[in-house]
N, C-alpha and C positions, 0 to 999 in steps of 0.2 A: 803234356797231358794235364797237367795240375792247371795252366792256361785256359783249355779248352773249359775245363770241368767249371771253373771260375765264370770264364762268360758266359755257359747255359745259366746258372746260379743266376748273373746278373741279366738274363734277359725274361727269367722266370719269374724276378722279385719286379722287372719292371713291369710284365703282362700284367699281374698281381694288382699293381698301382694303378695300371689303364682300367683295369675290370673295375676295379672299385669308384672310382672317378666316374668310368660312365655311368656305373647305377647310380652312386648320389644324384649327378646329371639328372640320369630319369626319372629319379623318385620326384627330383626340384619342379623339373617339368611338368610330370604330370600333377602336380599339388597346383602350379600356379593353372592349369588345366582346367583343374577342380575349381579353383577358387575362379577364376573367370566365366565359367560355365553358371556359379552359383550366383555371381553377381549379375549375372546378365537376367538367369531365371528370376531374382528375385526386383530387381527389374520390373522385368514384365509384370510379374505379379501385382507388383505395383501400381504401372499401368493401368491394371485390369482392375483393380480395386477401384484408384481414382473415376473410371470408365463407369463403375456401376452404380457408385455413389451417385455421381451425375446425371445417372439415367432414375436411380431409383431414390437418390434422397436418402439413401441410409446406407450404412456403413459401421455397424458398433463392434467394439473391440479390434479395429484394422488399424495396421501398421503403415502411418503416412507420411514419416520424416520425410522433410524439403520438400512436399507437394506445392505445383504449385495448382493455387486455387483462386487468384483474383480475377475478380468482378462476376466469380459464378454464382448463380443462385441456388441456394439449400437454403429454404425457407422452408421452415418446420423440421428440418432432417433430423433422421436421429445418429447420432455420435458421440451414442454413449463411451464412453472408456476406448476412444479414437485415442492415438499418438498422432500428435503432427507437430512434432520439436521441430523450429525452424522452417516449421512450412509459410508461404507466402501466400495469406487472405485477403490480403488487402481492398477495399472498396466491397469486397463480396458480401452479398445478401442472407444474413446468417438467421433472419426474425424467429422468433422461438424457437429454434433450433434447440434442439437436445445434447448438451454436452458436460452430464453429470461424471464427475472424476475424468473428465478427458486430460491428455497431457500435453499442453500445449506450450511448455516452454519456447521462448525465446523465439514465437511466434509472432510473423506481420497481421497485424490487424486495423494496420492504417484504413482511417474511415467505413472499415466494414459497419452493418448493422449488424449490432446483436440484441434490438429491443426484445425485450421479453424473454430474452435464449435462459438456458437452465443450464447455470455452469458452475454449480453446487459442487463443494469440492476438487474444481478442478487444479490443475497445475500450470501457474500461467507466470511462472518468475521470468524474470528478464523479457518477458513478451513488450511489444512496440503496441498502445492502442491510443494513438493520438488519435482525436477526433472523432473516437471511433464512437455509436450511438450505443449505449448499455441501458438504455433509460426502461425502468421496470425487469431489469434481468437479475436473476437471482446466482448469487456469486458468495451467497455463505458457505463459510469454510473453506473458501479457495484461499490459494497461496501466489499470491502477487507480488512478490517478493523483490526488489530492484526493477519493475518494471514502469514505464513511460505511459502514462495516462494524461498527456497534457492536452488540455480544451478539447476534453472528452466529454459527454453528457451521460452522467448517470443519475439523473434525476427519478428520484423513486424506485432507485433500485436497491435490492438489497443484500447488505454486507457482512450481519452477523456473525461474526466469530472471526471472519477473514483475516491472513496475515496479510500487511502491506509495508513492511519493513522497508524502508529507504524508495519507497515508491514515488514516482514523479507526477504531481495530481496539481501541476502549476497549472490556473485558468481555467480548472475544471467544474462542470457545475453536476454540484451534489445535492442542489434542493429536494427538501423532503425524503431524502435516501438513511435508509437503517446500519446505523457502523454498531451495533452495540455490541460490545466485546472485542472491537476491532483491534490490530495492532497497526500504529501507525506510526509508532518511534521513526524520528529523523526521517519523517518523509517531507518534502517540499509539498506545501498545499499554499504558496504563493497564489494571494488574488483570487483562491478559489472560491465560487459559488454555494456558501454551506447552510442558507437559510434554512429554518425549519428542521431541518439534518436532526434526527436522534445520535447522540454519540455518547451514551450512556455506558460507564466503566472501559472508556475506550481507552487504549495504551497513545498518548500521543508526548512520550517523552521526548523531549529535543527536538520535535514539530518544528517546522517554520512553516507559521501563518502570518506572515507578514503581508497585510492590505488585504487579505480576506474578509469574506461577509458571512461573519455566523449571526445574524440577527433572529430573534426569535427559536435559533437552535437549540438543544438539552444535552447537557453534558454530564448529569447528574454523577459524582464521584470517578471522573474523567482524572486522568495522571497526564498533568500538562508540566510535570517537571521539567525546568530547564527552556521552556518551548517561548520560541518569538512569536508572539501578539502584537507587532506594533503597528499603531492607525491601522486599526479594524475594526469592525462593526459591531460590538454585540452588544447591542440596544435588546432590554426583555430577554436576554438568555437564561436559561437556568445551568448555574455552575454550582450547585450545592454541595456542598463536600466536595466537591474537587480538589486536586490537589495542583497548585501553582507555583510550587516552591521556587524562590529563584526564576520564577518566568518573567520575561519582558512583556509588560504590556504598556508600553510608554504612550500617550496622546491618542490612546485608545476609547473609544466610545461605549460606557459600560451601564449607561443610564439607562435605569430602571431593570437591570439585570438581578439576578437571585442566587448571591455567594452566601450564603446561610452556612459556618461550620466550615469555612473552604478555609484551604489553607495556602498562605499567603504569603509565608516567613520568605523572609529576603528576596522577597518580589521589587520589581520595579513598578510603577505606575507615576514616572513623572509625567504631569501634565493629563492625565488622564479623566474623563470625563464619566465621573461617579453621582451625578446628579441623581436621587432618589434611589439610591443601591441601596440593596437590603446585605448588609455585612453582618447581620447580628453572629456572635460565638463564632467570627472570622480570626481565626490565626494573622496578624499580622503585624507580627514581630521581626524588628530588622529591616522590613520594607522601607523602599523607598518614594512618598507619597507628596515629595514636593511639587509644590502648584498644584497639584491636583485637587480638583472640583469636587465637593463635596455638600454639594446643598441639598438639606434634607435628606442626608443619607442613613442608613439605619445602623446603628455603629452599640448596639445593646449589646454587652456583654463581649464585645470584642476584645482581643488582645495586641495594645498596639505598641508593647515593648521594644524600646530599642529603635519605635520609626521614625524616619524625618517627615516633619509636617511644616518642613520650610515654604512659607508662600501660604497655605492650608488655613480655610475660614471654616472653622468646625463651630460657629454659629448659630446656625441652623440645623446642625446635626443632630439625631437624637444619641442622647448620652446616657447610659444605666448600667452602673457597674461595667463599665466599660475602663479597662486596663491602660491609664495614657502612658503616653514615652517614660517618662522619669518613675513610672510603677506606681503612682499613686491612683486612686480610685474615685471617677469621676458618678456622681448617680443624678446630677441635675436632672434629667428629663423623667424619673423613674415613677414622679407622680402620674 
């Protein structure tokens, strides 16, 4: 009897276990049910989204992760406050297109055009736009944040405020383009094209500009701390108050540039090419200015404590109250 009563017991606690088991089952089932049913819908949506843009050129506030989109034309579209993280543009025709606050991380925009597009604010970190055309597109306050801009054109286009933190801008040409308030700490601007370029109060600490052309550019109180300058062009820049501290500008071309007030402490500039520089109330203490050219350079009221002027024909330099190496006070030219 006690037998009997034991195996109902254990065939009741095993029912018990199967029952449970299969609901879990079921519940598991119908959830991946669900969630396959929603990917598929959302899917389509998808789809239907990409489908309308295409037909109608606009699209604002849609959801476009991974679309792909190359070699289509949306010229003029509007895509305002689009998502398309990781969608692929590439080659596609973007010309004033509208994509104020769009989010377009980590987005291909190999060679697309986006002359003239409106991408004010957007979000474009880790984005790809090699070669891509930006020339006249306005991108102040966007976030470019580790993104790939190499032998891109953004000529006359503008940057105000923009962050480009570690941005890749090798071979790019920036002529006559507005950075002012830019951030461009530790971005690669190798070789780049920055004639004319406003980069006024721009963040470009730890920069390397190495073989770039900032000729005739304005840098006016630009933070080039740390940042490579070497053999590059800036014949006529204005770097007034700028700060240089510690920058390499070794065999660099600085003739008839405008360092008025700049600061210069423990700068480099061997071999550099200061013919007619206006250095007046130049910080440069520490510096290193051996061989460097200096004919006719404007050196009034400078501080040039602590520099080497190994090689250095200060000759023709103008001298007035100007602070030499050993701290004595030079005022020959002062009549």
């Amino acid at each position: 009897m006690g037998i009997q009563r034991g195996n109902i017991m254990a065939a009741v606690t095993l029912d018990r276990r199967n029952l449970r088991a299969f609901l879990i089952l079921s519940v598991y089932l119908a959830l991946l049910a669900t969630l396959a049913g929603w990917a598929v819908s959302r899917r389509t949506a998808k789809v239907n989204r990409v489908s309308r843009l295409l037909a109608e050129k606009a699209c604002s506030k849609c959801e476009l992760d991974g679309a792909d989109l190359r070699t289509v034309n949306l010229e003029q579209a509007n895509l305002g406050d689009v998502t398309l993280r990781g969608a692929n543009i590439s080659e596609a025709n973007l010309k004033g297109a509208f994509l104020h606050r769009a989010i377009l991380s980590e987005a291909n925009f190999y060679k697309a055009n986006l002359n003239g597009a409106a991408l004010s604010e957007a979000i474009l970190n880790g984005a790809m736009l090699n070669e891509a055309n930006l020339s006249e597109a306005n991108l102040s306050e966007a976030y470019l944040g580790d993104s790939t801009l190499q032998d891109a054109n953004l000529i006359d286009a503008d940057l105000t405020g923009a962050d480009l933190t570690r941005a890749n801008l090798m071979g790019a040409v920036l002529r006559d383009a507005n950075f002012s308030n830019v951030n461009l700490s530790r971005a690669n601007l190798v070789e780049a094209d920055l004639r004319r370029a406003y980069l006024g109060d721009a963040n470009l600490r730890n920069a390397d500009l190495d073989g770039a052309n900032l000729s005739r550019a304005t840098l006016p109180r630009a933070d080039l701390t740390r940042a490579r300058l070497t053999v590059i062009n800036l014949r006529e820049t204005n770097l007034s108050r700028a700060n240089l501290s510690r920058a390499d500008l070794s065999r660099s071309d600085l003739a008839e540039s405008f360092l008025a007030e700049a600061n210069l402490s423990n700068a480099t500039l061997r071999g550099t090419n200061l013919v007619g520089t206006n250095l007046a109330r130049a910080d440069l203490t520490g510096a290193d200015l051996t061989r460097a050219i200096l004919v006719e350079a404007n050196l009034r009221r400078a501080n040039l404590t602590g520099a080497n002027l190994e090689g250095v024909d200060l000759s023709t330099a103008l001298l007035c109250r100007t602070t030499m190496p050993d701290e004595t006070i030079e005022n020959r030219d002062c009549n």
